[in-house]
mmCIF file as gemmi writes it, N, C-alpha and C atoms, coordinates in Angstrom:
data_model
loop_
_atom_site.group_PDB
_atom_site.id
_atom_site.type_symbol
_atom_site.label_atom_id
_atom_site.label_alt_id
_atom_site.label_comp_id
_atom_site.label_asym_id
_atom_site.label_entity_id
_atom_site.label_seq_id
_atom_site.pdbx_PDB_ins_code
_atom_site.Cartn_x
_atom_site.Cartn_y
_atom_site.Cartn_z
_atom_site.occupancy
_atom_site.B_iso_or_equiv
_atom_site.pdbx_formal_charge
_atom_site.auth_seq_id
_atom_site.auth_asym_id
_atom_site.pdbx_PDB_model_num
ATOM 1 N N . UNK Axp A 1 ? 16.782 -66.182 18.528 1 0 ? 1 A 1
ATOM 2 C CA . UNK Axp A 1 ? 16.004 -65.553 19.573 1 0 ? 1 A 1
ATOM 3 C C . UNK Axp A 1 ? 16.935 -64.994 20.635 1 0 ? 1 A 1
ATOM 4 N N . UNK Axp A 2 ? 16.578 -63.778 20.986 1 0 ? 2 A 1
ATOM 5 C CA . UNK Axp A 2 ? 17.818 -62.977 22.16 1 0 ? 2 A 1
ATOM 6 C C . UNK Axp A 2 ? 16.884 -63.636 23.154 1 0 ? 2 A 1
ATOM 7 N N . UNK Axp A 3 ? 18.028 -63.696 24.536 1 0 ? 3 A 1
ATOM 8 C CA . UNK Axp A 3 ? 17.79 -64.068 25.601 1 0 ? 3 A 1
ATOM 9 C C . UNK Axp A 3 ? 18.156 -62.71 26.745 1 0 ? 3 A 1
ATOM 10 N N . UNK Axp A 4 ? 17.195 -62.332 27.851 1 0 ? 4 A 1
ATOM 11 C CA . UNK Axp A 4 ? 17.894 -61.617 28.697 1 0 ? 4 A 1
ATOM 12 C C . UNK Axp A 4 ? 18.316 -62.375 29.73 1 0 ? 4 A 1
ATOM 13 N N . UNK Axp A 5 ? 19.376 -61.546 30.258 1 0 ? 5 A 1
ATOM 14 C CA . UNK Axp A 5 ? 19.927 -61.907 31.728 1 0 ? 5 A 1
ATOM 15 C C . UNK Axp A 5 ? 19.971 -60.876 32.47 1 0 ? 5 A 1
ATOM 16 N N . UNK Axp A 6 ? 19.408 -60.978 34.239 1 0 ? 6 A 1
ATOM 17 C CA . UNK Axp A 6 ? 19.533 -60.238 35.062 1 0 ? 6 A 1
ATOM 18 C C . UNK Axp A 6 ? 20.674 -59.985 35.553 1 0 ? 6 A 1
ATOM 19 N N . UNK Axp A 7 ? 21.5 -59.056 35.837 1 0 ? 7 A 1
ATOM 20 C CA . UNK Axp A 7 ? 22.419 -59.17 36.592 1 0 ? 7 A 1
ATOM 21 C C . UNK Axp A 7 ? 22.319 -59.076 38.264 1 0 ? 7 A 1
ATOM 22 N N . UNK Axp A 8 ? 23.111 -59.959 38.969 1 0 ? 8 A 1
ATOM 23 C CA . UNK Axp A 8 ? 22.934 -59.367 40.391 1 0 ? 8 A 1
ATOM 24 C C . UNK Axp A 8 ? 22.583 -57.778 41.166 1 0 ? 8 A 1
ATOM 25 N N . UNK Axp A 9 ? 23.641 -56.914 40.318 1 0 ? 9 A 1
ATOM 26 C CA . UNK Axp A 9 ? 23.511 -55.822 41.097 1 0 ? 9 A 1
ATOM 27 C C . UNK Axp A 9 ? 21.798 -54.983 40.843 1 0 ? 9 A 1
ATOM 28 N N . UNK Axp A 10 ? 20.872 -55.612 40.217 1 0 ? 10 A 1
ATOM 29 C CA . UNK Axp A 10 ? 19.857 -55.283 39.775 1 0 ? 10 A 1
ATOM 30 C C . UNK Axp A 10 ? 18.507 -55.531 41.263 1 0 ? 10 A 1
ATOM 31 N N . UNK Axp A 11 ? 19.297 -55.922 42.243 1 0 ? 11 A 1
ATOM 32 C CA . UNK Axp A 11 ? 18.671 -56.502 43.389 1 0 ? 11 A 1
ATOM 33 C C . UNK Axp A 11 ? 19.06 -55.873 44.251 1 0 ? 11 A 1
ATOM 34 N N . UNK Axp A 12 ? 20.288 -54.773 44.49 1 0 ? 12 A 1
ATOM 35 C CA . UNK Axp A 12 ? 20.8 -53.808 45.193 1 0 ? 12 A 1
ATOM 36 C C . UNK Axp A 12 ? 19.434 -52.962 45.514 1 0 ? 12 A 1
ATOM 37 N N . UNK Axp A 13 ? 18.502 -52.818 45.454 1 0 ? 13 A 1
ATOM 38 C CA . UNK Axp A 13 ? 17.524 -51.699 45.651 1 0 ? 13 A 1
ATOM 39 C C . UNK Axp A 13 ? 16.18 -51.939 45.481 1 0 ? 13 A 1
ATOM 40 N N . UNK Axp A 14 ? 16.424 -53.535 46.38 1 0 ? 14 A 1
ATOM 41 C CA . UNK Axp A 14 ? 15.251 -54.088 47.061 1 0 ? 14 A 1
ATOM 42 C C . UNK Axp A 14 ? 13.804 -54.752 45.692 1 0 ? 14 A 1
ATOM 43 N N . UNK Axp A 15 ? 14.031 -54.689 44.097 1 0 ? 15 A 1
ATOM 44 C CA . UNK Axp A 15 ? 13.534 -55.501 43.459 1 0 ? 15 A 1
ATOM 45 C C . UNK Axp A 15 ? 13.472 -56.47 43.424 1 0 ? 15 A 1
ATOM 46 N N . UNK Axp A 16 ? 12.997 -57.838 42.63 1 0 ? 16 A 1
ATOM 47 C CA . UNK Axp A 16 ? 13.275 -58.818 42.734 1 0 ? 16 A 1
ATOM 48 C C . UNK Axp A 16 ? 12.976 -59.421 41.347 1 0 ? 16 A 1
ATOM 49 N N . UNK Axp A 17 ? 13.384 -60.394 40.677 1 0 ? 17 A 1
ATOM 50 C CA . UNK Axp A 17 ? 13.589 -60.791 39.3 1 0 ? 17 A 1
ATOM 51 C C . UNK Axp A 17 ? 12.629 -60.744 38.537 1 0 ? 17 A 1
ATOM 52 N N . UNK Axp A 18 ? 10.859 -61.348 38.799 1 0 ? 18 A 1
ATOM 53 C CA . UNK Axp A 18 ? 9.986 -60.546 38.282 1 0 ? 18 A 1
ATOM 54 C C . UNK Axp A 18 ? 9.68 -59.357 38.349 1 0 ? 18 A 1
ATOM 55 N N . UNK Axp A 19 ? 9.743 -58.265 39.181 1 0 ? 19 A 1
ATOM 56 C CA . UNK Axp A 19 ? 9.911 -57.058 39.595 1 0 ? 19 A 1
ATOM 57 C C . UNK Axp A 19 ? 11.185 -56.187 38.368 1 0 ? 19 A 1
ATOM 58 N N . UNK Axp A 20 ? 11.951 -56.718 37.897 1 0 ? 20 A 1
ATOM 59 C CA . UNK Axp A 20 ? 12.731 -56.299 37.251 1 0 ? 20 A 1
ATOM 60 C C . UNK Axp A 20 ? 13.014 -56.676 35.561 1 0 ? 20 A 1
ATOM 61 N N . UNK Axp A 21 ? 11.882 -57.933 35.162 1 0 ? 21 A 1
ATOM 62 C CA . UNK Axp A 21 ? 11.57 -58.293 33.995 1 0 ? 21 A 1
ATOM 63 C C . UNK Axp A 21 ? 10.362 -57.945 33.593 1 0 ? 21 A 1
ATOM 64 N N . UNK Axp A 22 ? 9.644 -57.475 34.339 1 0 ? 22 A 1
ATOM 65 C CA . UNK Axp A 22 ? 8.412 -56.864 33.921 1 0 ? 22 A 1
ATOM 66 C C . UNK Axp A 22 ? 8.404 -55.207 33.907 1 0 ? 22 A 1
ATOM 67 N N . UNK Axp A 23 ? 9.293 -54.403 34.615 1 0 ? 23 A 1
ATOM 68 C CA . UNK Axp A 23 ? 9.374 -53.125 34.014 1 0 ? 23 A 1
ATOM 69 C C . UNK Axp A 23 ? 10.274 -53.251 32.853 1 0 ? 23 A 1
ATOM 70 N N . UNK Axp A 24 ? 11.098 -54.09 32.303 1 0 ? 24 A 1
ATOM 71 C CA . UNK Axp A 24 ? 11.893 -54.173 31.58 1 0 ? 24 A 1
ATOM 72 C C . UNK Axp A 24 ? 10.912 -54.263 30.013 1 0 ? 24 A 1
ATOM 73 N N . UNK Axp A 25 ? 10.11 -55.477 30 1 0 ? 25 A 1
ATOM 74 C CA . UNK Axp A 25 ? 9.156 -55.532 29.016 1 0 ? 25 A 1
ATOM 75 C C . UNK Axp A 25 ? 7.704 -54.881 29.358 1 0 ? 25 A 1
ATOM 76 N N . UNK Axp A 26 ? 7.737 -54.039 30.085 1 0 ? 26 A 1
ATOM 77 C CA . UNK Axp A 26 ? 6.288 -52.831 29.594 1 0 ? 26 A 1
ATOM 78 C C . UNK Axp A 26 ? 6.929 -51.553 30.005 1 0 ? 26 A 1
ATOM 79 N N . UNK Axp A 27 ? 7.348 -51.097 29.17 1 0 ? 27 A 1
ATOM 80 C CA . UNK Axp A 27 ? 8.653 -50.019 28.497 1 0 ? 27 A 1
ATOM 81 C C . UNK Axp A 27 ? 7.306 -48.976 28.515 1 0 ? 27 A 1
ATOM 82 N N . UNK Axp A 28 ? 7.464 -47.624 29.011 1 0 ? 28 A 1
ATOM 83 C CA . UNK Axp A 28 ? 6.268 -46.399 28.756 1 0 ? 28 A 1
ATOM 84 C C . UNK Axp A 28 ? 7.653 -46.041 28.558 1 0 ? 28 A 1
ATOM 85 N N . UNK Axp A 29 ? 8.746 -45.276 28.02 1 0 ? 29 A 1
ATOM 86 C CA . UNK Axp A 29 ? 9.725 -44.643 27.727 1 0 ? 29 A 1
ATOM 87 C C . UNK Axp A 29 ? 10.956 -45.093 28.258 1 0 ? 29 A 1
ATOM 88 N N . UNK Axp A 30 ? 11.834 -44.923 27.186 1 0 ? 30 A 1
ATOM 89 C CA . UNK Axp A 30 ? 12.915 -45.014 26.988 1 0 ? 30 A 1
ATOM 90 C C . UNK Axp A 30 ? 14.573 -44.038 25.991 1 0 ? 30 A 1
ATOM 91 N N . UNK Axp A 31 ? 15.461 -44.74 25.97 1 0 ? 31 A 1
ATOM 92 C CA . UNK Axp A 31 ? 16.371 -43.496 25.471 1 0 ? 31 A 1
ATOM 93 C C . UNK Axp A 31 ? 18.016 -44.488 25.659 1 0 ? 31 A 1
ATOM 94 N N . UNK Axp A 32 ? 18.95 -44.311 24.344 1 0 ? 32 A 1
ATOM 95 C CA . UNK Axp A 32 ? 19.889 -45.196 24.526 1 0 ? 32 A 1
ATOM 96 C C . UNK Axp A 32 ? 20.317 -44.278 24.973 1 0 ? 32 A 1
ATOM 97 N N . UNK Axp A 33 ? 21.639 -44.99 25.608 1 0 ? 33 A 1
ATOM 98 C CA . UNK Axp A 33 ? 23.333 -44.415 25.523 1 0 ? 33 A 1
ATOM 99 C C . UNK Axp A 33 ? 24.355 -44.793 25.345 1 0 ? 33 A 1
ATOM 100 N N . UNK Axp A 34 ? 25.24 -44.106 24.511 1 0 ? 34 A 1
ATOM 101 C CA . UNK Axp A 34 ? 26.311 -44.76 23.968 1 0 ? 34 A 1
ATOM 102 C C . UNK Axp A 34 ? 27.532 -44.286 24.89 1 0 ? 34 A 1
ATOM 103 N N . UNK Axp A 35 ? 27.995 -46.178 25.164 1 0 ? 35 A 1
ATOM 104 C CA . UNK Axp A 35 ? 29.357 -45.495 25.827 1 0 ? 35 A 1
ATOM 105 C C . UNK Axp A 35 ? 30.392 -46.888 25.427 1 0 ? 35 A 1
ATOM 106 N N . UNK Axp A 36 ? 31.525 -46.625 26.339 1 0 ? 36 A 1
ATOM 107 C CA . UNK Axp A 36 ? 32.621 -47.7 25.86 1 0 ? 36 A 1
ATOM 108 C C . UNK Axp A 36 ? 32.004 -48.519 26.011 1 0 ? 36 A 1
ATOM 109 N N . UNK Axp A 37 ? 31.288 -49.727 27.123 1 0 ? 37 A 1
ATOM 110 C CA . UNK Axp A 37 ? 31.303 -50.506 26.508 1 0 ? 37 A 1
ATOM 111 C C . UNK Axp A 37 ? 29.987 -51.23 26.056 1 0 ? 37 A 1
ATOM 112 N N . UNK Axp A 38 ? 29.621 -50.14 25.2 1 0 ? 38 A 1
ATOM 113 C CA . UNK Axp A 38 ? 28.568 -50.972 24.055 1 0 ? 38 A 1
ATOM 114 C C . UNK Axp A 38 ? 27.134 -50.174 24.791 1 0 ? 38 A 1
ATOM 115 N N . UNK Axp A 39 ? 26.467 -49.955 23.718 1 0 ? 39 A 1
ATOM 116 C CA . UNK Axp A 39 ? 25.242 -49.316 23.585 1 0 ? 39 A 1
ATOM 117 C C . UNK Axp A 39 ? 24.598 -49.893 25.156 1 0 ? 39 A 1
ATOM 118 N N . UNK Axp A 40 ? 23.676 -48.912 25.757 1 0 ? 40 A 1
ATOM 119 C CA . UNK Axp A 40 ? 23.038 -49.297 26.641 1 0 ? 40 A 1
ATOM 120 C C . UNK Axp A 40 ? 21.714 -48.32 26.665 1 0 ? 40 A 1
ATOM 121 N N . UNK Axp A 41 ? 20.461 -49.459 26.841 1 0 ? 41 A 1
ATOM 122 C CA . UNK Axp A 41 ? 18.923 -49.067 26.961 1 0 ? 41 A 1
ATOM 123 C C . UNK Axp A 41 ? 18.381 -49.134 28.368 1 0 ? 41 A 1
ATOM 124 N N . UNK Axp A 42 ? 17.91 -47.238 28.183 1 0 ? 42 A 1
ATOM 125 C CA . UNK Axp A 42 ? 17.689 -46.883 30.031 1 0 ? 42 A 1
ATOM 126 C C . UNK Axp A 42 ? 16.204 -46.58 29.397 1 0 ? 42 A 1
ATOM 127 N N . UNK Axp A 43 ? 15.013 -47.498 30.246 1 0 ? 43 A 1
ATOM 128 C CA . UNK Axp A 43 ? 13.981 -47.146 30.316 1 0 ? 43 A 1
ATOM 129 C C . UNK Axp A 43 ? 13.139 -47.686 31.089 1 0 ? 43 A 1
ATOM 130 N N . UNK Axp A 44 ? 12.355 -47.081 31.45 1 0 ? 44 A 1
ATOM 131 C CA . UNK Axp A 44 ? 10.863 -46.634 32.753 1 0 ? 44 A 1
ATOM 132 C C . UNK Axp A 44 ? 10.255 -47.434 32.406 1 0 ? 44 A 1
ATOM 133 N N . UNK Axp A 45 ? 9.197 -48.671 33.275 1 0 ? 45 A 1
ATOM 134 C CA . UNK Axp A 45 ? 8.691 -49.112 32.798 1 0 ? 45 A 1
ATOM 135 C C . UNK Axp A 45 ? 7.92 -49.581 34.651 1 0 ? 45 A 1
ATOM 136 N N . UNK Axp A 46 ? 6.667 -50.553 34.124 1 0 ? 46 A 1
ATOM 137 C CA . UNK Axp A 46 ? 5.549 -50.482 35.019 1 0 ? 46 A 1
ATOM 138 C C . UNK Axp A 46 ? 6.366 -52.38 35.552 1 0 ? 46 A 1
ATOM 139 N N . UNK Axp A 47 ? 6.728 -52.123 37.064 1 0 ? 47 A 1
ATOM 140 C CA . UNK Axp A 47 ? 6.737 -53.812 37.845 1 0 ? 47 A 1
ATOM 141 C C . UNK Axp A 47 ? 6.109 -54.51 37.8 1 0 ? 47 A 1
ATOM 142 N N . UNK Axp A 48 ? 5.803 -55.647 38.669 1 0 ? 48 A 1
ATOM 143 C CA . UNK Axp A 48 ? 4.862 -56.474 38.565 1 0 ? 48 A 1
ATOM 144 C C . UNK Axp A 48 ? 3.762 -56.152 40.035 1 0 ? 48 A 1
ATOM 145 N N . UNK Axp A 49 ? 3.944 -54.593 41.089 1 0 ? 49 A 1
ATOM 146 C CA . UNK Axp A 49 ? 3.34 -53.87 41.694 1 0 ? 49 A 1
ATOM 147 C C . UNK Axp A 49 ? 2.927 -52.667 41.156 1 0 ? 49 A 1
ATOM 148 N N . UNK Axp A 50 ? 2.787 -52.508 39.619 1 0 ? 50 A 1
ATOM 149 C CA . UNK Axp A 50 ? 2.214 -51.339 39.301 1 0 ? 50 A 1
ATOM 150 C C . UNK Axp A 50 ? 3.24 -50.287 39.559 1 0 ? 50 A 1
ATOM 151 N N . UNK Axp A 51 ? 4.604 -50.179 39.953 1 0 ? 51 A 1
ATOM 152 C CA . UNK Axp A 51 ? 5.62 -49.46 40.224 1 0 ? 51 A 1
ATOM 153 C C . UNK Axp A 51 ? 6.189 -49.033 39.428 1 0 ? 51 A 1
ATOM 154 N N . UNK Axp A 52 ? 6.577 -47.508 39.075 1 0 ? 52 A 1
ATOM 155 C CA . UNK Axp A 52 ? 7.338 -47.288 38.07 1 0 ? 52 A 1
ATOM 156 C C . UNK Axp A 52 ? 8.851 -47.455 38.317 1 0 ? 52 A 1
ATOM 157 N N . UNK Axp A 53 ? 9.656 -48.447 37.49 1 0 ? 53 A 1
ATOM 158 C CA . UNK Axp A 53 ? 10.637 -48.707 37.671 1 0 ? 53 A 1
ATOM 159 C C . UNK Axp A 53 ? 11.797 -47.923 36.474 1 0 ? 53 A 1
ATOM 160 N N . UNK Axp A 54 ? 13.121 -48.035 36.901 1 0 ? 54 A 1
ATOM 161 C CA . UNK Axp A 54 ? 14.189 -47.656 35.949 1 0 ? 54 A 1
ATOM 162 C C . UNK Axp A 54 ? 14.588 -48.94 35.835 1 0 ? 54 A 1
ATOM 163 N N . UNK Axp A 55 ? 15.347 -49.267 34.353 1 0 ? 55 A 1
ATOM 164 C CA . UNK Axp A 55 ? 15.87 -50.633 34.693 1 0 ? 55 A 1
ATOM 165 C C . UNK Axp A 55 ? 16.861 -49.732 33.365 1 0 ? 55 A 1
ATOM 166 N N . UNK Axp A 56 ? 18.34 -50.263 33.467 1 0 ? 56 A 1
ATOM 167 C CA . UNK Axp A 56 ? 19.237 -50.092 32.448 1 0 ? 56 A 1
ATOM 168 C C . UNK Axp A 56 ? 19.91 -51.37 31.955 1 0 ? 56 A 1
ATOM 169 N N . UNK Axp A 57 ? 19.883 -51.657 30.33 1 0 ? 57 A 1
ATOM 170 C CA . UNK Axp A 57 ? 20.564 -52.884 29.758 1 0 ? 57 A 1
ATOM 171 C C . UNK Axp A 57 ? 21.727 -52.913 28.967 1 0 ? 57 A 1
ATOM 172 N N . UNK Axp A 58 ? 22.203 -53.321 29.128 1 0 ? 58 A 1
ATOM 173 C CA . UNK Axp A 58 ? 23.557 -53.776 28.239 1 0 ? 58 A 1
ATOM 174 C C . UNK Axp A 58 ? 23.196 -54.87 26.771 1 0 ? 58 A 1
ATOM 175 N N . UNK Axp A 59 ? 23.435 -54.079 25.838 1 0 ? 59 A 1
ATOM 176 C CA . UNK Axp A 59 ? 23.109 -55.08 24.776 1 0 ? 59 A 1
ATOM 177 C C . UNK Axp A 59 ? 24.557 -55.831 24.668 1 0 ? 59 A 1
ATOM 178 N N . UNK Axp A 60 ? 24.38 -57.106 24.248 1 0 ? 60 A 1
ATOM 179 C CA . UNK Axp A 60 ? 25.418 -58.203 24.247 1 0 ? 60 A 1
ATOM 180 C C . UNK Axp A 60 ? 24.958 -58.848 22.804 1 0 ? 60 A 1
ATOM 181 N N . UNK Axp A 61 ? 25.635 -60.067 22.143 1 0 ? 61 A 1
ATOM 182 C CA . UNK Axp A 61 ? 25.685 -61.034 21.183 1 0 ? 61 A 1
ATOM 183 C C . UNK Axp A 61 ? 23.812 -61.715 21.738 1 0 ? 61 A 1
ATOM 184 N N . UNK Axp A 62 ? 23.925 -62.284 22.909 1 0 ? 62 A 1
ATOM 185 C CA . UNK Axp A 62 ? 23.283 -62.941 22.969 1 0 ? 62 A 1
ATOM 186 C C . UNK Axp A 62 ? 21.333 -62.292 23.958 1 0 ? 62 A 1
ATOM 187 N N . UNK Axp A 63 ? 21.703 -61.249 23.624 1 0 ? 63 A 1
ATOM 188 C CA . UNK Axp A 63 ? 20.374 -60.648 23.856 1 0 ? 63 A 1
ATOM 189 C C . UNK Axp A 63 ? 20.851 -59.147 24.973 1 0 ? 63 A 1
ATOM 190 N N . UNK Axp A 64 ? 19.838 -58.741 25.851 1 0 ? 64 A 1
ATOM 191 C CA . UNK Axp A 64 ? 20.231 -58.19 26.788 1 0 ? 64 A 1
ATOM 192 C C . UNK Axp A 64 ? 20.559 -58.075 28.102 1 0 ? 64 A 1
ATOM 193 N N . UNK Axp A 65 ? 21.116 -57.901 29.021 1 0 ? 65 A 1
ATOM 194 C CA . UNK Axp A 65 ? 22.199 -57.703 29.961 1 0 ? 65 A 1
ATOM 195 C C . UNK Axp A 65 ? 21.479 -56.932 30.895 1 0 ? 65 A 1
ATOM 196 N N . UNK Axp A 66 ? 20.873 -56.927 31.948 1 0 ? 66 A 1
ATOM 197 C CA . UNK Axp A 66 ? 20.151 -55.916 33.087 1 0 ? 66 A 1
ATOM 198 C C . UNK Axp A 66 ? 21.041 -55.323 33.943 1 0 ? 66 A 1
ATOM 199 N N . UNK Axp A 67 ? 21.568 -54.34 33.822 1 0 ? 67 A 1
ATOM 200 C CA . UNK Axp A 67 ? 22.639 -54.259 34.808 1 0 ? 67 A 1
ATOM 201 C C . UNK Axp A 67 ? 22.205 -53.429 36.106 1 0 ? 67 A 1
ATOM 202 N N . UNK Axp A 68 ? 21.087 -52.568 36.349 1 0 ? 68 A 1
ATOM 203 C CA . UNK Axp A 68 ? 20.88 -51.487 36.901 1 0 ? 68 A 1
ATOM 204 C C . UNK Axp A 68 ? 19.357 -51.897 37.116 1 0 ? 68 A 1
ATOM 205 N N . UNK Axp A 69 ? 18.591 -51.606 38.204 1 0 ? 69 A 1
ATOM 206 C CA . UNK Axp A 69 ? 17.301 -51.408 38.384 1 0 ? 69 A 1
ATOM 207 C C . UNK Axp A 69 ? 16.661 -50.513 39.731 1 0 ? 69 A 1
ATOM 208 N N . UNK Axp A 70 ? 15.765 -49.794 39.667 1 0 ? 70 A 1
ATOM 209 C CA . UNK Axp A 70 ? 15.278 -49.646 41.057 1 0 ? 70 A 1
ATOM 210 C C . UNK Axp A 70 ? 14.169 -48.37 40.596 1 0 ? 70 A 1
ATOM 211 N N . UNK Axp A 71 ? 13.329 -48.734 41.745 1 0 ? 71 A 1
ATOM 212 C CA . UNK Axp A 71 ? 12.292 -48.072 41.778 1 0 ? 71 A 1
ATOM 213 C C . UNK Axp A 71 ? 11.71 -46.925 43.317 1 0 ? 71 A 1
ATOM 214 N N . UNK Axp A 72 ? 11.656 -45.315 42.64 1 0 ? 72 A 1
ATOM 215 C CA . UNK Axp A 72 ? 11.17 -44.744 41.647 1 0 ? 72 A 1
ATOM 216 C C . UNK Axp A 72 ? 12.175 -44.185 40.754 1 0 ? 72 A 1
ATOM 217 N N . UNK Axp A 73 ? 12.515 -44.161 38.998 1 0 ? 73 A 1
ATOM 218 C CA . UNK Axp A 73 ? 13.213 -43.385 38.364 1 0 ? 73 A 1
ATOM 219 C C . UNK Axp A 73 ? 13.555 -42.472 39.181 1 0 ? 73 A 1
ATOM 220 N N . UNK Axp A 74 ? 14.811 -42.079 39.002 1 0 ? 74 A 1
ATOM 221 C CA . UNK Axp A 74 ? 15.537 -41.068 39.653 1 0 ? 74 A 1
ATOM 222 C C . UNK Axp A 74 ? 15.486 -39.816 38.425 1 0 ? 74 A 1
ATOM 223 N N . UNK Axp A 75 ? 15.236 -38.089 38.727 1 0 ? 75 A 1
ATOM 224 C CA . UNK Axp A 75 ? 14.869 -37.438 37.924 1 0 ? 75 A 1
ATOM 225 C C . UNK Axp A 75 ? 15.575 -37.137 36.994 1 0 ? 75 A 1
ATOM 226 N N . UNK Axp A 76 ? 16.976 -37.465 37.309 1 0 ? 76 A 1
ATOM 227 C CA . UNK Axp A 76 ? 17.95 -37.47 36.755 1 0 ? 76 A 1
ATOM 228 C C . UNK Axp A 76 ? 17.754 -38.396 35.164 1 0 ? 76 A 1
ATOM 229 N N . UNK Axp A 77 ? 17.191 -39.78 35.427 1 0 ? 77 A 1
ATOM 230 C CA . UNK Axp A 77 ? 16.96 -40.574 34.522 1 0 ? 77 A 1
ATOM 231 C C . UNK Axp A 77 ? 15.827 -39.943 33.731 1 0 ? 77 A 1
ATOM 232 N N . UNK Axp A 78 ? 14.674 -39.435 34.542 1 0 ? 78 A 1
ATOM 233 C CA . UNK Axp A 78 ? 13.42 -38.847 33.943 1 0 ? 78 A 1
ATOM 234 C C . UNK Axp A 78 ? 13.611 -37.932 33.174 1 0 ? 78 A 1
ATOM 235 N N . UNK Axp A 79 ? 15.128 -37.28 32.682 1 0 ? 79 A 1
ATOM 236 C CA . UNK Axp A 79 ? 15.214 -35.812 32.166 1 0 ? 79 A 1
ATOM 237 C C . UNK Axp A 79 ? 16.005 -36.462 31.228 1 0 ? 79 A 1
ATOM 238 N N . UNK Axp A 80 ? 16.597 -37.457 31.318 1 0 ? 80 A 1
ATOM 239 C CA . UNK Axp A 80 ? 17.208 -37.71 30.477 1 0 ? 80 A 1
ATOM 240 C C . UNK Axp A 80 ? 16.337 -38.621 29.163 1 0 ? 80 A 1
ATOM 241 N N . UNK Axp A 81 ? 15.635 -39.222 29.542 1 0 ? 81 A 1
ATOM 242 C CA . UNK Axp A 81 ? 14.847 -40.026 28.961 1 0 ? 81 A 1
ATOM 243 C C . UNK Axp A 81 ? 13.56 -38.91 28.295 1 0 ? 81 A 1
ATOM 244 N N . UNK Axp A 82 ? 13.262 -37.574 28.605 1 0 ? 82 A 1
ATOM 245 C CA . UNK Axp A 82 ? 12.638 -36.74 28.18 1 0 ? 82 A 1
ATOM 246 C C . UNK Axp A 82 ? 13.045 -35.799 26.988 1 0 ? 82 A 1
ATOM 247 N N . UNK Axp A 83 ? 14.137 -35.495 27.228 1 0 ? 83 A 1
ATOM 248 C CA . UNK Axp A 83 ? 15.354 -35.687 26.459 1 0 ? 83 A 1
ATOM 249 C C . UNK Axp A 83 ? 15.547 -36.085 25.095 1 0 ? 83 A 1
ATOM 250 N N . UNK Axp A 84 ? 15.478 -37.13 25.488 1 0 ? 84 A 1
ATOM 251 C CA . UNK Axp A 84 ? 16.059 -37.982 24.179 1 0 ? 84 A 1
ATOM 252 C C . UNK Axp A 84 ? 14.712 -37.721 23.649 1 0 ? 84 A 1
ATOM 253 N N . UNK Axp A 85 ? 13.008 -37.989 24 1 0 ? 85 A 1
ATOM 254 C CA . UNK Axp A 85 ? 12.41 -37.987 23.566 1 0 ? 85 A 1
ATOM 255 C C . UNK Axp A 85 ? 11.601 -39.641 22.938 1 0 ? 85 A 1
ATOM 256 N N . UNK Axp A 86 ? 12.488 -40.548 23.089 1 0 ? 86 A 1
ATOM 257 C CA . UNK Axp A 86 ? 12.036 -41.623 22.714 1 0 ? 86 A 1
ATOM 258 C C . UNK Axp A 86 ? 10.733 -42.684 23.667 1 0 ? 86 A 1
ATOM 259 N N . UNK Axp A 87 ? 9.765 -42.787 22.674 1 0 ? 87 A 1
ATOM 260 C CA . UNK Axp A 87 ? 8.591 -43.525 23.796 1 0 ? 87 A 1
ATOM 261 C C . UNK Axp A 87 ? 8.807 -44.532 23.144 1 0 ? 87 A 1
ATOM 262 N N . UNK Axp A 88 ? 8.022 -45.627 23.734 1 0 ? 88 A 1
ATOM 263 C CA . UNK Axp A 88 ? 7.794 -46.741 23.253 1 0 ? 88 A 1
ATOM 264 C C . UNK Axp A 88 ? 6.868 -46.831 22.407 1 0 ? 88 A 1
C-alpha cells in the first residue's frame, strides 16, 4: 500500500493538511511531468472548502511526496494541464 506525505512547503500559501489531501484525492484534472528528479503529478482538485486547488507530487518508492500546493491554480498550471489533456 503507497503512503502519501505532505511536505512542509505545501503550507507556504496559507492551506492546511486536510486542505491539501483532499484536493489531492478529488483530482477533476491532471497531467505528469517529467524531470530530473523523478516523474511528478500536477493536478486541480476540489479542498475540503470547495476550493479549487493545485497540488504537485513527487512519486517516491514509498507512495507520493506533496511538494507544492495552493489555491487558485495558477493559469499557467491550467494551460498546462489542458494541454496535456489528461482528466481524471
Amino acid at each position: 500500500m503507497e503512503d502519501n506525505v505532505v511536505h512542509p512547503n505545501c503550507y507556504k500559501h496559507g492551506l492546511e493538511y486536510e486542505d491539501v489531501v483532499a484536493a489531492w484525492e478529488n483530482v477533476l484534472a491532471y497531467t505528469i511531468r517529467e524531470s530530473f528528479s523523478g516523474d511528478r503529478m500536477v493536478v486541480v482538485g476540489y479542498d475540503t472548502k470547495a476550493r479549487p486547488c493545485e497540488v504537485i507530487g513527487l512519486h517516491k518508492s514509498y507512495g507520493w511526496l506533496l511538494i507544492h500546493a495552493m489555491t487558485p491554480p495558477t493559469d499557467k498550471t491550467r494551460l498546462e494541464i489542458a494541454e496535456g489533456r489528461r482528466r481524471w
